[in-house]
N, CA, C and O of each residue as an XYZ file, in Angstrom:
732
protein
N     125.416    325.890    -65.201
C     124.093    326.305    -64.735
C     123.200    325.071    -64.665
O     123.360    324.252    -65.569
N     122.338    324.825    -63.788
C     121.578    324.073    -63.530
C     120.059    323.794    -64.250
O     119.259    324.675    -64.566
N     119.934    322.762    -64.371
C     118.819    322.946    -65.523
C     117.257    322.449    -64.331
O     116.960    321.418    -63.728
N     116.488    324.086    -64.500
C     115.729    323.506    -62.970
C     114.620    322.898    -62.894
O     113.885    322.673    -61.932
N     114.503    322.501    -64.592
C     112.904    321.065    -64.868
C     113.414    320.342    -64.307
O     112.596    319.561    -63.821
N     114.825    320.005    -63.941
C     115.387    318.314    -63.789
C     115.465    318.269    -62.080
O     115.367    317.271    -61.367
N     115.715    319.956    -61.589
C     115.634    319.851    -60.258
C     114.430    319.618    -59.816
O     114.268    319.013    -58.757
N     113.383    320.067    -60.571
C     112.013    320.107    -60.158
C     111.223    318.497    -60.370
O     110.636    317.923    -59.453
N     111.306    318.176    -61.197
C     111.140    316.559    -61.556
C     111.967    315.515    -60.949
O     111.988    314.335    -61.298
N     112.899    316.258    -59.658
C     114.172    314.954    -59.032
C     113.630    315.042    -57.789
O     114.168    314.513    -56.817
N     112.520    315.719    -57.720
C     111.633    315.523    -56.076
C     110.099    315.010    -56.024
O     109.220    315.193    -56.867
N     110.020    314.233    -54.652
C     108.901    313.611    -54.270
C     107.995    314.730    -54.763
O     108.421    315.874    -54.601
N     106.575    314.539    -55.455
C     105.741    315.748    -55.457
C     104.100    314.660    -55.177
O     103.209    314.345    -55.966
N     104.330    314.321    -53.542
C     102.913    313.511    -52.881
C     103.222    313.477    -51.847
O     103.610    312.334    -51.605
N     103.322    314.365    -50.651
C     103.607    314.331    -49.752
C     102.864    312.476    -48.777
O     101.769    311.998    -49.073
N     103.737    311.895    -47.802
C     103.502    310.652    -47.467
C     102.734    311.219    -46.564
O     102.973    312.060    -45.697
N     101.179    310.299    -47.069
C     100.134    310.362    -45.686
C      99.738    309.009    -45.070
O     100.379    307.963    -45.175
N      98.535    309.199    -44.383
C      97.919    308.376    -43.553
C      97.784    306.961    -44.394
O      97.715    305.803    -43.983
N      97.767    307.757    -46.353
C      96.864    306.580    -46.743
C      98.049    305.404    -47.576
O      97.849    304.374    -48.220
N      99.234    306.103    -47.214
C     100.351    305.868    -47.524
C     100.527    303.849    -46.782
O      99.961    303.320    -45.826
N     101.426    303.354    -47.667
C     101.703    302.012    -46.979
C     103.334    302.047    -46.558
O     104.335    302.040    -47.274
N     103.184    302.088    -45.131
C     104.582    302.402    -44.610
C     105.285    301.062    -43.562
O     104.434    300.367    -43.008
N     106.428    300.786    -43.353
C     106.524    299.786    -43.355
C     107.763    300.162    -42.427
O     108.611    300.754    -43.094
N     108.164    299.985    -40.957
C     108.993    300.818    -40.564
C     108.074    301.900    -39.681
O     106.903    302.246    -39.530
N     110.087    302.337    -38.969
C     109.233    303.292    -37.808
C     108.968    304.716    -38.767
O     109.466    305.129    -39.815
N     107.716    305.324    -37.651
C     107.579    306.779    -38.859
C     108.511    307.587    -37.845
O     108.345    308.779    -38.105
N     109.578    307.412    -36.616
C     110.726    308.088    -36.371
C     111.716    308.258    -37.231
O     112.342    309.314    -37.314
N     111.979    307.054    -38.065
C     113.286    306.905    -38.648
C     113.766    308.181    -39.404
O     113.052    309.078    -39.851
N     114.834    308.100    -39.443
C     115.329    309.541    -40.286
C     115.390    309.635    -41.645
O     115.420    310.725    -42.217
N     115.413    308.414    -42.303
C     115.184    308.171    -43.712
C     113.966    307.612    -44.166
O     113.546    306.787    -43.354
N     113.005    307.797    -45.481
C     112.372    307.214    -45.766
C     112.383    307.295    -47.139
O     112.283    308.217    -47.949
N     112.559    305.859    -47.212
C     112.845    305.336    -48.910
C     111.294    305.155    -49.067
O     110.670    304.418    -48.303
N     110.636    305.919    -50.181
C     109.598    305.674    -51.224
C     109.721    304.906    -52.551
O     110.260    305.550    -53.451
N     109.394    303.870    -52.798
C     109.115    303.150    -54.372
C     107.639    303.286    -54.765
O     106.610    302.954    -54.176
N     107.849    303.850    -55.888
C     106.929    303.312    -57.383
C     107.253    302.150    -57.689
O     108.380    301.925    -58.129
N     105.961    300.766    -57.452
C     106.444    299.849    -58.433
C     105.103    298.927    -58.981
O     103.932    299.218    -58.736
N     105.475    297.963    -59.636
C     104.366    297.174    -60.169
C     104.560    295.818    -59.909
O     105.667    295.339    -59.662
N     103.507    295.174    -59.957
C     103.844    294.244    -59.126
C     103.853    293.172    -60.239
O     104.180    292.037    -59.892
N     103.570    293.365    -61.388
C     104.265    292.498    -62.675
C     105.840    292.540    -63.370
O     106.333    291.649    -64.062
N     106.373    293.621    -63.043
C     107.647    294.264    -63.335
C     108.791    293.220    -62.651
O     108.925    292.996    -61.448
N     109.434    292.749    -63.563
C     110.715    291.921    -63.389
C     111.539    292.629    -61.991
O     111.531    292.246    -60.821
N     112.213    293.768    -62.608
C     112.921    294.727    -61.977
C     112.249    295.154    -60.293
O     112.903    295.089    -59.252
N     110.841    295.571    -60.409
C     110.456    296.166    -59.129
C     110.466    294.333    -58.089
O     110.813    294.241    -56.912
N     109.872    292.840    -59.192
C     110.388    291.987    -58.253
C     111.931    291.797    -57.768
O     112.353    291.581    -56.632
N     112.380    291.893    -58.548
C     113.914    291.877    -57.993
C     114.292    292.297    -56.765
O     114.784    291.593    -55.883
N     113.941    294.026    -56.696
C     114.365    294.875    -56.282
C     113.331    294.345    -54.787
O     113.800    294.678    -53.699
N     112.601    293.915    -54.783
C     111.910    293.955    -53.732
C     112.387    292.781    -52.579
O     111.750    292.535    -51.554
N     113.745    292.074    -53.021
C     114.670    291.307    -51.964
C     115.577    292.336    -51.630
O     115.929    292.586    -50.477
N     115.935    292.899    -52.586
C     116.671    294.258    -52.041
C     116.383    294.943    -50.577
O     117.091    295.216    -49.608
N     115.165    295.067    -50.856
C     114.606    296.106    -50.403
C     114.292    295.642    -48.635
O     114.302    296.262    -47.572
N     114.134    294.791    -48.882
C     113.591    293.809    -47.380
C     114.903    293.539    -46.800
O     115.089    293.438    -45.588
N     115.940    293.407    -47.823
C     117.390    293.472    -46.894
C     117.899    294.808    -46.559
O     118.630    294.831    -45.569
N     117.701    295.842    -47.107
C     118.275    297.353    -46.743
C     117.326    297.407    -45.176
O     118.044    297.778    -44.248
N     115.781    297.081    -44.737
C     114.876    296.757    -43.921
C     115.535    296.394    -42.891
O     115.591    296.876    -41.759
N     116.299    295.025    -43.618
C     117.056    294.014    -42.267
C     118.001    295.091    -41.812
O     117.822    295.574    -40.694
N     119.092    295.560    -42.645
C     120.225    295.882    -42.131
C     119.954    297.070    -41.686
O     120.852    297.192    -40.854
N     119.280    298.156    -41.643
C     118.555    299.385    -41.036
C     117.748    299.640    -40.566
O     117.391    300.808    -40.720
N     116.914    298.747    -39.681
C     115.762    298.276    -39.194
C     115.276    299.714    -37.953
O     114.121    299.565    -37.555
N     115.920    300.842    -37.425
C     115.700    301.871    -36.895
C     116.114    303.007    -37.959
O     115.726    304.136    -37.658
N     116.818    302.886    -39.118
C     117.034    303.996    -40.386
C     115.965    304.114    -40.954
O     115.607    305.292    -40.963
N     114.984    303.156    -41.645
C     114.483    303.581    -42.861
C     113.038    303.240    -42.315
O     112.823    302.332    -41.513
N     112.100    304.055    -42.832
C     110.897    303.497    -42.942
C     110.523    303.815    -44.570
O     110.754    304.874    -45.154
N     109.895    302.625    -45.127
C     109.532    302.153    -46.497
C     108.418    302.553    -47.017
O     107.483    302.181    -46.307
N     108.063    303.162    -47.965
C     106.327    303.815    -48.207
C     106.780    302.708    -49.836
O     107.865    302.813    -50.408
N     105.715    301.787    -50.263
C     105.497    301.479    -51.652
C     103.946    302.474    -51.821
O     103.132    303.003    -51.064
N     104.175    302.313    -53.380
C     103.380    303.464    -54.131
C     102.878    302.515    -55.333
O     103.737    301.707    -55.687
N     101.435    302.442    -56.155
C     101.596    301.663    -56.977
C     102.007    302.507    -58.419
O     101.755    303.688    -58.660
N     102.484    301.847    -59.008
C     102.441    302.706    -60.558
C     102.468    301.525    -61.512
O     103.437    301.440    -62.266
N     101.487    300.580    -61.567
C     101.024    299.725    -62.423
C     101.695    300.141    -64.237
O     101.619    301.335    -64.527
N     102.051    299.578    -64.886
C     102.671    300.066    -66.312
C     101.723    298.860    -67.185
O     102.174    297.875    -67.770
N     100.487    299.222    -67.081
C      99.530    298.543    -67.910
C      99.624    298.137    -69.628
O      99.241    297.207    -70.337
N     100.270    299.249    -69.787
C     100.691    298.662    -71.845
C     101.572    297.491    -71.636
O     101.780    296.803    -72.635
N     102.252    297.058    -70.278
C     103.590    296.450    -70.782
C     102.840    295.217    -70.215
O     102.699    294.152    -70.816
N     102.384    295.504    -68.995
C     102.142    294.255    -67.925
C     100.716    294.822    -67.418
O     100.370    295.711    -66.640
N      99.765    293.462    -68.591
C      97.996    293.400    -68.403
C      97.743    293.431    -66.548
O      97.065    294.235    -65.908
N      98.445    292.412    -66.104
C      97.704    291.979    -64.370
C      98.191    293.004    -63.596
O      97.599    293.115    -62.522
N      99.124    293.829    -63.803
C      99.554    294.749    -63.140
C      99.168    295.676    -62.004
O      99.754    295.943    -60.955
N      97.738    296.192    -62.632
C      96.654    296.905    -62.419
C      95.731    295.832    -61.064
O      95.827    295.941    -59.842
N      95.076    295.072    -61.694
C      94.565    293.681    -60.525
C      95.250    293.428    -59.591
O      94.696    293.177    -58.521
N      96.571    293.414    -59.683
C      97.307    292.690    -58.652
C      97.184    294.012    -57.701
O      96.818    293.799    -56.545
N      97.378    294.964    -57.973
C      97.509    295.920    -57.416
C      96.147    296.551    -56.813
O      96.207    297.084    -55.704
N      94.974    296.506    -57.486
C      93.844    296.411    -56.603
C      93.609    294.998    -55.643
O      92.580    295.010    -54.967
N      94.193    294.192    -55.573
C      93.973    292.908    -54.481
C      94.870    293.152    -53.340
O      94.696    293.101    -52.122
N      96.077    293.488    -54.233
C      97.108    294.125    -52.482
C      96.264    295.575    -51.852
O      96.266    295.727    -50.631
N      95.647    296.478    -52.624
C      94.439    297.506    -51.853
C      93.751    296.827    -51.261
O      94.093    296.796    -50.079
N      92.601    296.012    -51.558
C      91.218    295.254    -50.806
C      92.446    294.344    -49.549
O      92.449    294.340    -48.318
N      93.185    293.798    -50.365
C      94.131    293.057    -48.883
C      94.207    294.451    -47.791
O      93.840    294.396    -46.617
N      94.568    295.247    -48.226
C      95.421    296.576    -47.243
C      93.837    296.578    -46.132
O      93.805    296.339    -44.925
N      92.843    296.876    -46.904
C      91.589    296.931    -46.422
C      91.011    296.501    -45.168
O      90.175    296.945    -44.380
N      91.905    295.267    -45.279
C      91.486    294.188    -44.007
C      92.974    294.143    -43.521
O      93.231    293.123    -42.882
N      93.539    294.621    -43.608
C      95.256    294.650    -42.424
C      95.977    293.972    -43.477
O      97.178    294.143    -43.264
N      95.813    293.366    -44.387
C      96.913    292.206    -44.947
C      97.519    292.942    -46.090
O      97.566    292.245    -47.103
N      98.021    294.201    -46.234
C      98.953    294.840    -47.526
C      99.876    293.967    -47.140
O      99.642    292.935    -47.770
N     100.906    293.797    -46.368
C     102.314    294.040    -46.382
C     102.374    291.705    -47.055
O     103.150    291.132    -47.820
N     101.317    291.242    -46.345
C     101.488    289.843    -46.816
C     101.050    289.911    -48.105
O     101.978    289.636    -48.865
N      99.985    290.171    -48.708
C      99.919    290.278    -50.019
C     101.000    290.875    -51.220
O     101.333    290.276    -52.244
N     101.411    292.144    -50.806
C     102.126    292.385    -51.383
C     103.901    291.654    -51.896
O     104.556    291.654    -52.939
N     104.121    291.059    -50.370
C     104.675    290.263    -50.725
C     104.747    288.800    -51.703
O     105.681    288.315    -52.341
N     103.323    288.351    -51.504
C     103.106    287.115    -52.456
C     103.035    287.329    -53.795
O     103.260    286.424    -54.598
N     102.649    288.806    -54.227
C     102.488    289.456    -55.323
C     103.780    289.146    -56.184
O     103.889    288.752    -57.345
N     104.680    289.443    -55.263
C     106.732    289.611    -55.589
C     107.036    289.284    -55.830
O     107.859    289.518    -56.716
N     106.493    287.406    -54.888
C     107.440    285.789    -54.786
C     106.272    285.237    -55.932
O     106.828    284.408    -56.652
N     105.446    285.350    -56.159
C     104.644    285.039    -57.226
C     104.228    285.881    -58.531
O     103.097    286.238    -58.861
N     105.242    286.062    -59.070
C     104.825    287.023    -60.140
C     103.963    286.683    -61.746
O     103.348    287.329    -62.595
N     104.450    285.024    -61.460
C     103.799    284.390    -62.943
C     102.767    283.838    -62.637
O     102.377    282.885    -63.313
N     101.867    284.402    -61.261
C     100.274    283.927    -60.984
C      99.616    285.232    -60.551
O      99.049    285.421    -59.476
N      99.830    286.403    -61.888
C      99.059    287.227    -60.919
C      97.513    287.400    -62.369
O      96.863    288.424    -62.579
N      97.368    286.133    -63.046
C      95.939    285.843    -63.114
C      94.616    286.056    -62.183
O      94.720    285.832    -60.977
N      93.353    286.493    -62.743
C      92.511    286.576    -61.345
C      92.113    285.203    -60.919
O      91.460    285.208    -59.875
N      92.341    283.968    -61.469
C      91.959    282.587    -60.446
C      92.927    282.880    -59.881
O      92.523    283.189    -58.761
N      94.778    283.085    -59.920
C      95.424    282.681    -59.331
C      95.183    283.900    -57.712
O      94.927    283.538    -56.563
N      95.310    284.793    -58.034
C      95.097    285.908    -57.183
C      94.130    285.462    -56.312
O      94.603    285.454    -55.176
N      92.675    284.985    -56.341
C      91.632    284.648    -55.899
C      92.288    283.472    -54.561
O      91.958    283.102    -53.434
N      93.476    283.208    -55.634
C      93.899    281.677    -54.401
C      94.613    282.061    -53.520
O      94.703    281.475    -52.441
N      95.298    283.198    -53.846
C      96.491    283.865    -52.876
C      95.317    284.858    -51.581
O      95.899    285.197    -50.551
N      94.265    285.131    -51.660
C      93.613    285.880    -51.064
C      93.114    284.459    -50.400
O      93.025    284.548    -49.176
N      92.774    283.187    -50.924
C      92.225    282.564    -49.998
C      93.264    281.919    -48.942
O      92.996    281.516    -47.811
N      94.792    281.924    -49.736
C      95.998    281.537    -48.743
C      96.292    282.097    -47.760
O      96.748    281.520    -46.773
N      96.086    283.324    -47.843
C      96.167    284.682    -46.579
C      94.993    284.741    -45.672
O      94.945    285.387    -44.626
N      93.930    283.911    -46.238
C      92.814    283.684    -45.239
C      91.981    285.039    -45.351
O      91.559    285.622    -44.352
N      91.812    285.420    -46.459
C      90.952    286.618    -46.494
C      89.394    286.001    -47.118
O      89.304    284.775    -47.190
N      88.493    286.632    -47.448
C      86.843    286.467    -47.913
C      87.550    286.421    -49.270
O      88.363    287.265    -49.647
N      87.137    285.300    -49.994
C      87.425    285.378    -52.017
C      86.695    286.421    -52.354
O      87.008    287.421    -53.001
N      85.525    286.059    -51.781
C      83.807    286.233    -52.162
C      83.781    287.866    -52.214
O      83.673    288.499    -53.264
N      83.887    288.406    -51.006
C      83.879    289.987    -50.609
C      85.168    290.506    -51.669
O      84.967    291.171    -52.686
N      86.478    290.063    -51.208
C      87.452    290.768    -51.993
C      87.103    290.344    -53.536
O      87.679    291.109    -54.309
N      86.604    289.702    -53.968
C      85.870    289.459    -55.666
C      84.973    290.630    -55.925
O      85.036    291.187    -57.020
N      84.289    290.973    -55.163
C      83.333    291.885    -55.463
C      83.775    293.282    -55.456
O      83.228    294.189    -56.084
N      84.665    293.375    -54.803
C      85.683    294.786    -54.060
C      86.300    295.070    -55.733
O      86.134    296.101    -56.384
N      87.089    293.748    -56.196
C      87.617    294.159    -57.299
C      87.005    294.263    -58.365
O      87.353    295.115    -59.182
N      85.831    293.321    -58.629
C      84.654    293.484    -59.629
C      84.245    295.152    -60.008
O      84.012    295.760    -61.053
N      84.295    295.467    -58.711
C      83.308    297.097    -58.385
C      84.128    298.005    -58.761
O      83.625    299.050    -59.175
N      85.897    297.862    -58.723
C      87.162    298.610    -58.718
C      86.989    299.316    -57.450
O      87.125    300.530    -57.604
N      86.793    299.045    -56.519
C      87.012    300.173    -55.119
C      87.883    300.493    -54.792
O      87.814    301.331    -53.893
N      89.373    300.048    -55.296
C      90.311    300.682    -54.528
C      90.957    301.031    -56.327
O      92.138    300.982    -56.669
N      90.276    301.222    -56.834
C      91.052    301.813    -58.036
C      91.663    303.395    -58.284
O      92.638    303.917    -58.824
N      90.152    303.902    -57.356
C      90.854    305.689    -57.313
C      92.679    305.783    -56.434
O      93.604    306.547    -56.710
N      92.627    304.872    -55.545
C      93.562    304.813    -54.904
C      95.330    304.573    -55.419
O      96.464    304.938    -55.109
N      94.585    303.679    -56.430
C      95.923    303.343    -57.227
C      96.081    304.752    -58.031
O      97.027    305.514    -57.835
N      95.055    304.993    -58.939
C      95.617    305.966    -59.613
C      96.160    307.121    -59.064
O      96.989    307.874    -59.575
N      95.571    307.201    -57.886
C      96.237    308.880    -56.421
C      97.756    308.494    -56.965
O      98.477    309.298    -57.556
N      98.079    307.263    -56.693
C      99.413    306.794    -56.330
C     100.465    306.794    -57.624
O     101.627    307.198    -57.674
N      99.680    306.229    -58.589
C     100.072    306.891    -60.056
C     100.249    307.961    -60.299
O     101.348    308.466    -60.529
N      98.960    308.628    -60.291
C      99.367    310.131    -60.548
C     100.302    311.221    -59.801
O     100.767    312.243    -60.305
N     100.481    310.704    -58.343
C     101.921    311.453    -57.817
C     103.116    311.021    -58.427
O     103.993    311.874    -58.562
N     103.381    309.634    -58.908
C     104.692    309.328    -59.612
C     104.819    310.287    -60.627
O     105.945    310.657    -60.961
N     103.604    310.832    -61.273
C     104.129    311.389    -63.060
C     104.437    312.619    -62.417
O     105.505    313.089    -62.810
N     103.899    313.232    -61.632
C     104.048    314.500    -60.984
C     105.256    314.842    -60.785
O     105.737    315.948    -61.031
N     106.161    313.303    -60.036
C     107.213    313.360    -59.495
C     108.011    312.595    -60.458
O     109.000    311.927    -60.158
N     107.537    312.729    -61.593
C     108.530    312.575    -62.820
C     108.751    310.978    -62.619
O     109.921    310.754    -62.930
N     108.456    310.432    -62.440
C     108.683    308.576    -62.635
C     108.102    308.298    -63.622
O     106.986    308.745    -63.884
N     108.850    307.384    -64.468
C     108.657    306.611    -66.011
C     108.814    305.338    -65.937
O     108.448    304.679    -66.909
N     109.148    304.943    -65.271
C     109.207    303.508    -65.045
C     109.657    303.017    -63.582
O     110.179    303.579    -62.619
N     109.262    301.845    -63.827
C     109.829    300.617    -62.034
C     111.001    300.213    -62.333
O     111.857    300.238    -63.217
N     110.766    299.835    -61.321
C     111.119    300.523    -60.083
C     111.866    301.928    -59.701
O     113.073    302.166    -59.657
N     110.797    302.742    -59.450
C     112.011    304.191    -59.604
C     111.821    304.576    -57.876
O     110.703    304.678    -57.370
N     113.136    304.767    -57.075
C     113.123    305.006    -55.607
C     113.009    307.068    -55.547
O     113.205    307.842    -56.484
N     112.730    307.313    -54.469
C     112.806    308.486    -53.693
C     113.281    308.167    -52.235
O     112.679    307.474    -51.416
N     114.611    308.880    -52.054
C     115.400    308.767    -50.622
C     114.887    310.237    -49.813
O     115.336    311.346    -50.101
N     114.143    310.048    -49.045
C     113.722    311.631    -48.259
C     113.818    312.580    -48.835
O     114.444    313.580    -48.483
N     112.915    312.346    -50.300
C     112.176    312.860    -51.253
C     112.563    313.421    -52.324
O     111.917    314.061    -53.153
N     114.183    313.025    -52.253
C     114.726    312.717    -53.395
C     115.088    311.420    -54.912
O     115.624    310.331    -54.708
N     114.797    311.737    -55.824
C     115.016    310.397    -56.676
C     116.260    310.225    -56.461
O     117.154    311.054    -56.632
N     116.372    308.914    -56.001
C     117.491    308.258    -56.460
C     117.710    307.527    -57.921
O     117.070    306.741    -58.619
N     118.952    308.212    -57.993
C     119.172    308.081    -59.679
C     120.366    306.484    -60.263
O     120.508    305.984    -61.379
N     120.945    306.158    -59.025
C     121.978    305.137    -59.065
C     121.167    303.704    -58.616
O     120.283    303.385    -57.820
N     121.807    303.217    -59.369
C     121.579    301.804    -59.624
C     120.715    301.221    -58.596
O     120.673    301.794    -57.508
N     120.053    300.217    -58.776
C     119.131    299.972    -57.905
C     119.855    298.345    -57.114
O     119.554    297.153    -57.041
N     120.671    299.040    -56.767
C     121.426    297.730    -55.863
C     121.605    297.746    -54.423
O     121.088    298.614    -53.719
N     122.489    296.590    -53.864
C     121.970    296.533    -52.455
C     123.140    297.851    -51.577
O     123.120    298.508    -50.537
N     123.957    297.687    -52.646
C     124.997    298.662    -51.653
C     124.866    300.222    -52.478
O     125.370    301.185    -51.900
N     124.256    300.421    -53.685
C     123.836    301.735    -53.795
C     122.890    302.238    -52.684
O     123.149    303.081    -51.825
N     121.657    301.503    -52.885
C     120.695    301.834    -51.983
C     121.247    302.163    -50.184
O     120.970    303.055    -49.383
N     122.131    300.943    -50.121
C     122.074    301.227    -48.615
C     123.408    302.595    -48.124
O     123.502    303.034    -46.978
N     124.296    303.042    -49.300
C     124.328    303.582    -49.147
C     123.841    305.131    -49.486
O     124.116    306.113    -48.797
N     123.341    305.129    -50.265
C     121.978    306.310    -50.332
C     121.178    306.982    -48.756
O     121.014    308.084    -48.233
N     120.831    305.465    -48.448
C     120.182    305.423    -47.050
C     121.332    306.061    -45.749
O     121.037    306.858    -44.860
N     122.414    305.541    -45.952
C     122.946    306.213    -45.461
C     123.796    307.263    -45.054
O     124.220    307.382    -43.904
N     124.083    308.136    -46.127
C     123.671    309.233    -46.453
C     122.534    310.484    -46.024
O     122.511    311.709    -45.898
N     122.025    309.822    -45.951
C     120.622    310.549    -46.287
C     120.525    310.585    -44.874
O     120.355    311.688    -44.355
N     120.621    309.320    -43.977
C     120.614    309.458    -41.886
C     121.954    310.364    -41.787
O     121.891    311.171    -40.859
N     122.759    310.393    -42.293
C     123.860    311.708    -41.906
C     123.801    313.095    -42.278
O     124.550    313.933    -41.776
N     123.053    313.323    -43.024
C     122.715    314.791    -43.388
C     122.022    315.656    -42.415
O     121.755    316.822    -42.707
């Protein structure tokens, strides 16, 4: 017999919207969702992964990241993650977020401040954005659908709105993904 908290906690519970960061066509037949943080060893790892499952399925998957900052473990977590928001703000999520990834041992607010001025964004405006927390309700939306949807930690995936429960590697994932376009 099936135990149906575990069925109920093994699905997306945030349906992907507008305010969603998607990355990919919204045709594709699969869409891999991550929870991650952008201090988290694991969610950096995973995030070369992830840009190669991208490469090699480039009409399969479209990508939604989600933040779920894990603040007891990792202080900048939270910051980094409101600067990739104020970035999103002005078009630049997908570059920020990336520098976030490849730079994980500068996500200090001087260092952050420098990565916003590398991307050619306002210091000044996005300083004040984060001073104020404006995109903080946003993170927590994004938090609070992970607990909903039962995520405890990062990097945790959803394959077309299922958790994926296997290893977070390049040939689990891609085949997950594909899977998931044959169903």
């Amino acid at each position: 017999m099936s135990d149906p908290f575990r069925l109920t906690m093994s699905r997306l519970r945030g349906p992907i919207t507008e305010e969603d960061h998607v990355l990919g066509s919204s045709y594709a037949p699969v869409t891999l969702v991550e929870y991650g943080d952008y201090q988290c060893p694991e969610s950096a790892a995973v995030h070369v992964i992830v840009q190669e499952v991208l490469r090699q399925r480039p009409t399969t998957v479209a990508f939604v990241f989600r933040h779920f900052p894990l603040t007891d473990v990792h202080p900048y977590s939270e910051i980094a993650a409101e600067t990739a928001e104020a970035a999103a703000a002005r078009g630049h999520f997908w570059q920020m977020h990336d520098w976030l990834f490849t730079h994980q041992d500068q996500l200090k607010p001087l260092h952050l401040a420098l990565a916003v001025d590398r991307i050619g964004l306002d210091v000044e405006r996005i300083g004040r954005a984060l001073n104020g927390h404006l995109y903080l309700d946003r993170i927590r939306r994004d938090f609070g659908s992970g607990v909903r949807s039962g995520v405890a930690g990062t990097p945790t995936f959803f394959v077309n709105g299922i958790r994926h429960d296997a290893p977070n590697s390049l040939a689990a994932l891609l085949t997950a993904v594909d899977e998931a376009a044959s169903a």
